[in-house]
N, C-alpha and C positions, 0 to 999 in steps of 0.2 A: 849799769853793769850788763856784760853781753850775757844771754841766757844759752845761747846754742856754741857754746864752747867744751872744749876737752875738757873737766874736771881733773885735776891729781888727786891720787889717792888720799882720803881722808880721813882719817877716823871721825866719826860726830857723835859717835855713842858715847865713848872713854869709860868702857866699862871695867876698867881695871881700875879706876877711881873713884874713891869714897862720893858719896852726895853730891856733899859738901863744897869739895872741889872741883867737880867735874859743872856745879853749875857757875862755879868762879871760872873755868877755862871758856864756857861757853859765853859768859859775860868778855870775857877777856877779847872775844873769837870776833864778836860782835863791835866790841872797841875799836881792835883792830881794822875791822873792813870800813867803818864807818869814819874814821881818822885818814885811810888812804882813799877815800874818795873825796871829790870835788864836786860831788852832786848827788841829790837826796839817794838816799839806798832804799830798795823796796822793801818790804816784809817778804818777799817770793825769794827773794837772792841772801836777806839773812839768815830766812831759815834754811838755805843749803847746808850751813855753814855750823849749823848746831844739829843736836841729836833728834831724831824722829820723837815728835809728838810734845817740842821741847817750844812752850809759849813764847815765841821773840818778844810781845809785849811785856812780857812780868821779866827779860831778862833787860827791855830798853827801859825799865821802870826802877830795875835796881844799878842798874849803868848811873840810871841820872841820879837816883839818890848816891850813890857813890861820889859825883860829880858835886855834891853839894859845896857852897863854898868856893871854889874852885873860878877859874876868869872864862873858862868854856860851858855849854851847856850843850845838850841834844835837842833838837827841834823837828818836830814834826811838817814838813814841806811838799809840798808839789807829787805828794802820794808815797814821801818815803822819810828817813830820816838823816840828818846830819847834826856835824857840830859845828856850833855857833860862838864866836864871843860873845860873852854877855854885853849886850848897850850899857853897861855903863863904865866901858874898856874903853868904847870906841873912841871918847878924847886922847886917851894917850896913844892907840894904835896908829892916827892919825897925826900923832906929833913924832912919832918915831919912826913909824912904817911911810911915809910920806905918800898917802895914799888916799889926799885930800879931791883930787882930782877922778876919782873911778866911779863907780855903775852909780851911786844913787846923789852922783853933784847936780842933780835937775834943777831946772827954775820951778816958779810956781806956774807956769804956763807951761812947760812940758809933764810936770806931774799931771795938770787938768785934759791935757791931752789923752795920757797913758789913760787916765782913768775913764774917761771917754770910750776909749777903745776898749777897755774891760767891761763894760755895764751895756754896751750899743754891739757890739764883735758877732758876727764878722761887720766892717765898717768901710766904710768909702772914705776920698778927702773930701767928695764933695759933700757927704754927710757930715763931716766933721766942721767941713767949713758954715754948713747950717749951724750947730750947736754955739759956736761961737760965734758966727758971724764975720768972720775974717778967713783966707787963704789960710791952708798950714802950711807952711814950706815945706817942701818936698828937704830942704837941707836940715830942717825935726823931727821927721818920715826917719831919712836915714842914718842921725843922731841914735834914737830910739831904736832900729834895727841893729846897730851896729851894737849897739850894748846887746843884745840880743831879749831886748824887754818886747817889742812885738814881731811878728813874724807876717808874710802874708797867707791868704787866707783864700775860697774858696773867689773864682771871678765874680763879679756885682750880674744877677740876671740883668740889669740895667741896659741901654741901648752905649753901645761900643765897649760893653763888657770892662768896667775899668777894677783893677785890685781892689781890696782888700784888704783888711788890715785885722789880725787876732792878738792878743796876746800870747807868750809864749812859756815852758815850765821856768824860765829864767825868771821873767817874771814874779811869779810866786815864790821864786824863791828868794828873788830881791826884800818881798814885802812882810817873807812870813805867811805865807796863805800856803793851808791846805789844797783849797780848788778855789773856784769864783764865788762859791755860793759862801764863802765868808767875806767878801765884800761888806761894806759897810753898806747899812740900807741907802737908799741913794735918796727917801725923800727925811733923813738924816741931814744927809750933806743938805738937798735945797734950802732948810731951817738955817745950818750955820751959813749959807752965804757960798756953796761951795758946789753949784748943779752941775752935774753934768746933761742934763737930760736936751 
């Protein structure tokens, strides 16, 4: 959400209303923006939207208990929060929604890739092509971009200065990650069979 925009008039106090319900509108207030967004909401832009001095935490705490039950839930992402079906929709979402083919239909070699670039970032291909030992295509490169899961990144100091490759907040939001540092440990994955190193 843009932060340097015109605000309309708002009331966020709602002091002509009992407690009670004035913390039920600011739940409500917080539903609402978080239901029309398509990408994680910050805590800075929720709390525009409620009364000064008014915890967004204990109001995205009683949302989700509210939520109990329910085939949605709230998720914390990529430094903000959204709603999420619950995984255990996602077979019928995909037998109905026919949406078998979108952001997270990777092989197991493009997953090892992504994850590569998450735990090694900023990254080269020709680093990449060391870890595995094989070329990446440039047509996995921009597989991977085009979902918008990596991005490029700062040029290689390397001699003829070649890209880079980072992860991007799509990313994390594909996976469920707060930031990187919830990464799985990586010498986790080498035990199961799964290095990227």
């Amino acid at each position: 959400m843009a932060s340097s925009r015109i605000e309309p008039d708002l009331d966020r106090e709602f002091s002509d209303l009992p407690p009670e319900l004035r913390w039920r509108e600011w739940i409500r207030r917080i539903e609402a923006v978080l239901f029309a967004s398509a990408t994680p909401v910050p805590r800075e832009d929720l709390a525009r939207v409620v009364g000064q001095d008014v915890s967004v935490d204990l109001l995205i705490e009683d949302l989700a208990a509210d939520l109990e039950g329910r085939a949605f839930e709230i998720t914390q992402v990529a430094g903000g929060w959204m709603f999420r079906t619950r995984a255990a929709y996602a077979p019928a979402i995909r037998v109905a929604a026919h949406i078998g083919n979108q952001l997270l239909d990777l092989s197991p070699f493009d997953i090892a890739v992504l994850a590569a670039v998450a735990y090694h970032q900023p990254i080269t291909r020709e680093e990449l092509k060391d870890i595995f030992g094989k070329e990446i295509s440039r047509d996995l490169i921009r597989r991977l971009y085009a979902r918008d899961l990596i991005g490029t990144g700062p040029r290689s100091p390397q001699r003829g200065a070649p890209y880079t490759f980072v992860t991007t907040e799509q990313f994390l939001v594909a996976f469920g990650l707060e930031s990187l540092s919830e990464l799985p440990d990586r010498e986790l994955l080498d035990d199961a069979g799964l290095g990227v190193s």
